[in-house]
VEXVO-467430 format. One record per residue (C-alpha): x, y, z; residue in one letter. Coordinates in Angstrom, 3 decimals, padded with zeros to 6 digits. Layout:
N
<X = X | Y = Y | Z = Z | type = A> .
...
% end
This chain:
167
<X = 007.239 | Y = -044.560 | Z = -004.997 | type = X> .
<X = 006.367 | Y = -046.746 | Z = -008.235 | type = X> .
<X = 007.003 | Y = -049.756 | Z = -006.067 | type = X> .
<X = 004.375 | Y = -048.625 | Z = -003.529 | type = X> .
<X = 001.387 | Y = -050.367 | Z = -005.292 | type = X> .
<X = -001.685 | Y = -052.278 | Z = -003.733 | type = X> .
<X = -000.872 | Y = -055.532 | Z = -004.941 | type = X> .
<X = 003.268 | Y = -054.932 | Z = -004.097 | type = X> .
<X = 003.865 | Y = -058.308 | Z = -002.324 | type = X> .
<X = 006.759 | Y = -060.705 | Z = -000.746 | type = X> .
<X = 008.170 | Y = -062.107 | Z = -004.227 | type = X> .
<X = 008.131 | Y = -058.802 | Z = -005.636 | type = X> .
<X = 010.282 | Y = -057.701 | Z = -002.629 | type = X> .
<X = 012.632 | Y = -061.036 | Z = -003.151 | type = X> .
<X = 012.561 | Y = -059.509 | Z = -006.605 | type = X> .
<X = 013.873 | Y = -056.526 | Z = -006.095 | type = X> .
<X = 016.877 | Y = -057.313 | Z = -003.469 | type = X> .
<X = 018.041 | Y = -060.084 | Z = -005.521 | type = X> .
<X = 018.259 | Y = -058.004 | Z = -008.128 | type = X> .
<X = 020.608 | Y = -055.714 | Z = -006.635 | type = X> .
<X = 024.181 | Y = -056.789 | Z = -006.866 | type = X> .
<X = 023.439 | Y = -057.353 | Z = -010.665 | type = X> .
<X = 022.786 | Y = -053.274 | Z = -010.686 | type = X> .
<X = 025.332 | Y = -052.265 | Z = -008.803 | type = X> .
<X = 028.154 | Y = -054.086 | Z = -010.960 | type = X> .
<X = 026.536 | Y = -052.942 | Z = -014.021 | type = X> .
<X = 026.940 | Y = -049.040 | Z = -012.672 | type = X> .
<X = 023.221 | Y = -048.292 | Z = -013.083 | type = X> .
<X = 021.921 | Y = -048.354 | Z = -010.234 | type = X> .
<X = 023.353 | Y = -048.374 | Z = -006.285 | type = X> .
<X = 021.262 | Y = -049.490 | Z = -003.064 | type = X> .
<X = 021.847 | Y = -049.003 | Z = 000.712 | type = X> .
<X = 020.482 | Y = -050.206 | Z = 003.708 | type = X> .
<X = 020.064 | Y = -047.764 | Z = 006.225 | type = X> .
<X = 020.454 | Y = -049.021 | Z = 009.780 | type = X> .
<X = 020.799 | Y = -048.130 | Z = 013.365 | type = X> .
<X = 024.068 | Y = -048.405 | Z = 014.397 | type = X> .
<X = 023.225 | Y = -048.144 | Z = 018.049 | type = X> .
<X = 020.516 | Y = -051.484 | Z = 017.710 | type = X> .
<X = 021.264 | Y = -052.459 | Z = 014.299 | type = X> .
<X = 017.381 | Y = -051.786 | Z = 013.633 | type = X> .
<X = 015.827 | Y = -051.556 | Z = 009.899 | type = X> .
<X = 015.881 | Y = -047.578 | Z = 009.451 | type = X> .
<X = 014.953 | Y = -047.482 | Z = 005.608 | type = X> .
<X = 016.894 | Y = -047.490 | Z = 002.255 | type = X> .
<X = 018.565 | Y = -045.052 | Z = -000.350 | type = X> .
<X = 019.748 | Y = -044.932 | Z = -003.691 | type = X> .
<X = 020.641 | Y = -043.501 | Z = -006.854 | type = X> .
<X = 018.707 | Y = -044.608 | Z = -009.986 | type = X> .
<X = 018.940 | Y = -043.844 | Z = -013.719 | type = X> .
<X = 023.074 | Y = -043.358 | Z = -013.401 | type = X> .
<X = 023.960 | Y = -041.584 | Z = -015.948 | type = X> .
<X = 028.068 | Y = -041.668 | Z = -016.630 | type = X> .
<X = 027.864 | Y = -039.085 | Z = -019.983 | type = X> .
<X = 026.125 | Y = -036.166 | Z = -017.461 | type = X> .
<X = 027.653 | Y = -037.648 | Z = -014.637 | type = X> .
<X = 024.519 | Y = -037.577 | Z = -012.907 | type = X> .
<X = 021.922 | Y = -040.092 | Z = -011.169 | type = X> .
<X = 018.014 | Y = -039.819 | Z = -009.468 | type = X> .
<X = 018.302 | Y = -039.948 | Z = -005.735 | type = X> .
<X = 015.316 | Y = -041.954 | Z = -003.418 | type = X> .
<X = 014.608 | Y = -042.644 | Z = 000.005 | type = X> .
<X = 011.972 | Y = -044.930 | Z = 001.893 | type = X> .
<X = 012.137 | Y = -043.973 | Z = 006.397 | type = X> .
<X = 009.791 | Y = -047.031 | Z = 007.883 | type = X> .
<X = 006.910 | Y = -044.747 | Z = 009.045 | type = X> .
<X = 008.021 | Y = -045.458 | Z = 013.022 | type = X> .
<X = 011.037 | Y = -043.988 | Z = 012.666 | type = X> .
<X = 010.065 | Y = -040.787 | Z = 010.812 | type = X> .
<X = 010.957 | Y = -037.171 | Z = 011.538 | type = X> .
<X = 014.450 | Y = -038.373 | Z = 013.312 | type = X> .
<X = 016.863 | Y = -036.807 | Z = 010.936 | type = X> .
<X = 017.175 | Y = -040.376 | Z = 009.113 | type = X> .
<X = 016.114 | Y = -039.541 | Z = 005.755 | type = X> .
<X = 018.046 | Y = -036.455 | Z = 005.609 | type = X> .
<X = 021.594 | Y = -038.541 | Z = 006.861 | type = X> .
<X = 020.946 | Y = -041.197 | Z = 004.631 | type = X> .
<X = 020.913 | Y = -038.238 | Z = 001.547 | type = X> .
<X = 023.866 | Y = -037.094 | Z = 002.629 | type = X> .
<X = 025.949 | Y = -040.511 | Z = 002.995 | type = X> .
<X = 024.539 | Y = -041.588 | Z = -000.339 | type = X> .
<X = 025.529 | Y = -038.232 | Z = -002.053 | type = X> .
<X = 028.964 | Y = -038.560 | Z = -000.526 | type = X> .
<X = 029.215 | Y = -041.788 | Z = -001.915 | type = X> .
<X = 027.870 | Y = -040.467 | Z = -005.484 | type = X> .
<X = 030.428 | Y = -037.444 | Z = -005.610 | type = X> .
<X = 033.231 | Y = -039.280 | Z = -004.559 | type = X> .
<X = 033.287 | Y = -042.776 | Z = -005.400 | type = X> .
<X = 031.564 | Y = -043.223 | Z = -008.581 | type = X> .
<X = 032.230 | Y = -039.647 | Z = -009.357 | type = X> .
<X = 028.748 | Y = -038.070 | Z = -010.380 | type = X> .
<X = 027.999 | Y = -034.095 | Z = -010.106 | type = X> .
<X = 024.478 | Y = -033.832 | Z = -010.053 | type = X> .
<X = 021.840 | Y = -036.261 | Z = -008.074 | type = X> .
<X = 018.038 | Y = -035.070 | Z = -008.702 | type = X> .
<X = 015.456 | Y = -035.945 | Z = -005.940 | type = X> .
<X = 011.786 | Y = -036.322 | Z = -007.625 | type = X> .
<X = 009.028 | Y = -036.077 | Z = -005.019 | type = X> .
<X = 005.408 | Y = -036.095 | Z = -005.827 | type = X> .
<X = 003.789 | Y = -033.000 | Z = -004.858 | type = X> .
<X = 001.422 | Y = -034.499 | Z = -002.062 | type = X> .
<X = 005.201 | Y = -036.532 | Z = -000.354 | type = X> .
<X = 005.553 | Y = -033.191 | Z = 001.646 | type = X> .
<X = 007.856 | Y = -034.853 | Z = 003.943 | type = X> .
<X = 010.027 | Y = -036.572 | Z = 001.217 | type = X> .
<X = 010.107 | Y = -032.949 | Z = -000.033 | type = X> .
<X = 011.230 | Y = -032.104 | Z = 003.530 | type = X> .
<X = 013.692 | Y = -034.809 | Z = 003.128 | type = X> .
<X = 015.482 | Y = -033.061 | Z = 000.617 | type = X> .
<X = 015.414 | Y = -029.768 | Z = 001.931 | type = X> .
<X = 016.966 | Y = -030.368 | Z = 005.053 | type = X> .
<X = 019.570 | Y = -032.206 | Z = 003.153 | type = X> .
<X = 020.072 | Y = -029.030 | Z = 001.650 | type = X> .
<X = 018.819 | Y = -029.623 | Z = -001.986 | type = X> .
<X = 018.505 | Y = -026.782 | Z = -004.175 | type = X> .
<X = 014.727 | Y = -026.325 | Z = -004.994 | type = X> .
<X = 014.510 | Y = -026.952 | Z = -009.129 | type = X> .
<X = 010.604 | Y = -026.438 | Z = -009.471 | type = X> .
<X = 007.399 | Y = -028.042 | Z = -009.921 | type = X> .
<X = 007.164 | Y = -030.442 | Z = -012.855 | type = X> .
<X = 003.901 | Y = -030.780 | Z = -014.520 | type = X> .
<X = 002.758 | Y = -034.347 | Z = -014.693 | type = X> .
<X = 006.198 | Y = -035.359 | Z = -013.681 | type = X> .
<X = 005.708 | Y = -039.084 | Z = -012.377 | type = X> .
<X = 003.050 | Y = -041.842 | Z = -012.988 | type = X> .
<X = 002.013 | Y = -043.233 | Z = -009.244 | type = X> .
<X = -000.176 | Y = -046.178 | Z = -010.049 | type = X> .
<X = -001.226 | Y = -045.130 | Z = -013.452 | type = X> .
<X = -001.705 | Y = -041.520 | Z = -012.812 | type = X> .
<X = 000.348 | Y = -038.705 | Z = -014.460 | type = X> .
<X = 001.291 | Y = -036.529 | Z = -010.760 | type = X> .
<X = 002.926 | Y = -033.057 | Z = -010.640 | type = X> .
<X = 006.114 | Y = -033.413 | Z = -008.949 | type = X> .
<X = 008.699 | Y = -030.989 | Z = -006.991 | type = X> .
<X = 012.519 | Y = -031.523 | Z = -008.442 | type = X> .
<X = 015.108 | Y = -030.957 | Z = -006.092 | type = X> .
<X = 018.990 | Y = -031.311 | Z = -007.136 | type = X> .
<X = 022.436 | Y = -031.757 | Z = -005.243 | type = X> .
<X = 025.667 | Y = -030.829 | Z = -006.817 | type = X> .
<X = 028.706 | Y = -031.918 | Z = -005.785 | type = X> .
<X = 030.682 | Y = -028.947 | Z = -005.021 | type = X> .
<X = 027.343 | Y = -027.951 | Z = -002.251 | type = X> .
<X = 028.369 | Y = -031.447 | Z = 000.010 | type = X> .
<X = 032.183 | Y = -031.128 | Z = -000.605 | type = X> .
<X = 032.185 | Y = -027.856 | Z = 001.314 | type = X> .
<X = 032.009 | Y = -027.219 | Z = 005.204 | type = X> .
<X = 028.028 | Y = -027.655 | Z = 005.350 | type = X> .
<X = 028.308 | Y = -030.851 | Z = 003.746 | type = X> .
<X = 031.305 | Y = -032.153 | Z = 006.161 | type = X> .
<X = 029.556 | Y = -031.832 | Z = 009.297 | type = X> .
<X = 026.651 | Y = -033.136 | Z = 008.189 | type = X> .
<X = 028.487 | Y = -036.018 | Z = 007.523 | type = X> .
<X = 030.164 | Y = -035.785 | Z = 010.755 | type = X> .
<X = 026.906 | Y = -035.892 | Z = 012.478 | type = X> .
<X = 025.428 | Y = -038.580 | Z = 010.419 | type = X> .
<X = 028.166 | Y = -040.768 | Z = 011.675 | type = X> .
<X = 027.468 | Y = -039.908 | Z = 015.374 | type = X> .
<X = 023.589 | Y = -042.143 | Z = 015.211 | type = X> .
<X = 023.702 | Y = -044.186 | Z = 011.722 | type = X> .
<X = 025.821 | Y = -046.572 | Z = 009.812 | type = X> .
<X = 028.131 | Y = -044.232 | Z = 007.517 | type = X> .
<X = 029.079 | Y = -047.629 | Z = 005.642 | type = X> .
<X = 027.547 | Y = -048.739 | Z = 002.584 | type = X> .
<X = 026.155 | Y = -052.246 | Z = 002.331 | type = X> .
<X = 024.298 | Y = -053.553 | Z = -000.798 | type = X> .
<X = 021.565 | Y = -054.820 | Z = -000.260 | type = X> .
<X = 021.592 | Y = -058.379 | Z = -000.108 | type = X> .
% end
């Protein structure tokens, strides 16, 4: 997470939300909030970075608050935002970039059902560092099938399916 730094503070936070409609009407980049839809509690975000409308493809990220980890959040929140990637906006390929050490970002994405690209040699700079990395990808016609349906389906069941910019 390049965001993730020591001195990451409140303004850069303000920053970054405010900054969000502009992205998402320029088509570069989209952000969710993910929330609880039984308490309306602060689950995390997702979204798709570095849109690329030539290849029709985008990056795909993820933050889980650490106390709601290892609930199935993260891997919903993949599959509502690829849904939203392969059939509104119309991309075919969404790569998920984890550093090597994230091994439950990597589980993340292989729950979701990611196909496993490799390991990328100094793949990502985390606070100044060049960091191996583990590439995962999603295509469209792998969510658009019967896997992809009920996960969707299930998804619904415990978090918000909607999709709200952040705001």
């Amino acid at each position: 997470m390049t965001w993730c730094r020591p001195d990451h503070c409140l303004d850069d936070s303000r920053s970054f939300v405010s900054s969000r409609d502009r992205e998402w009407m320029s088509g570069r980049e989209y952000s969710f909030v993910v929330y609880s839809l039984k308490d309306d509690a602060f689950l995390g975000t997702v979204g798709l970075t570095r849109v690329d409308r030539c290849h029709q493809c985008a990056n795909l990220g993820y933050w889980v608050r650490s106390g709601r980890c290892r609930q199935g959040i993260g891997t919903t929140a993949v599959w509502l935002a690829a849904r939203f990637a392969f059939e509104q906006i119309d991309l075919n390929r969404l790569e998920i970039v984890v550093p090597v050490e994230n091994r439950f970002s990597a589980r993340v994405a292989e729950k979701a059902g990611a196909h496993f690209d490799g390991e990328f040699k100094r793949r990502v700079i985390l606070q100044g560092h060049a960091q191996d990395a583990l590439v995962y990808s999603l295509t469209a016609p792998v969510l658009t099938g019967e896997q992809g349906l009920a996960a969707w389906q299930v998804g619904r069941t415990n978090y918000s399916s909607q999709y709200h910019r952040l705001r």
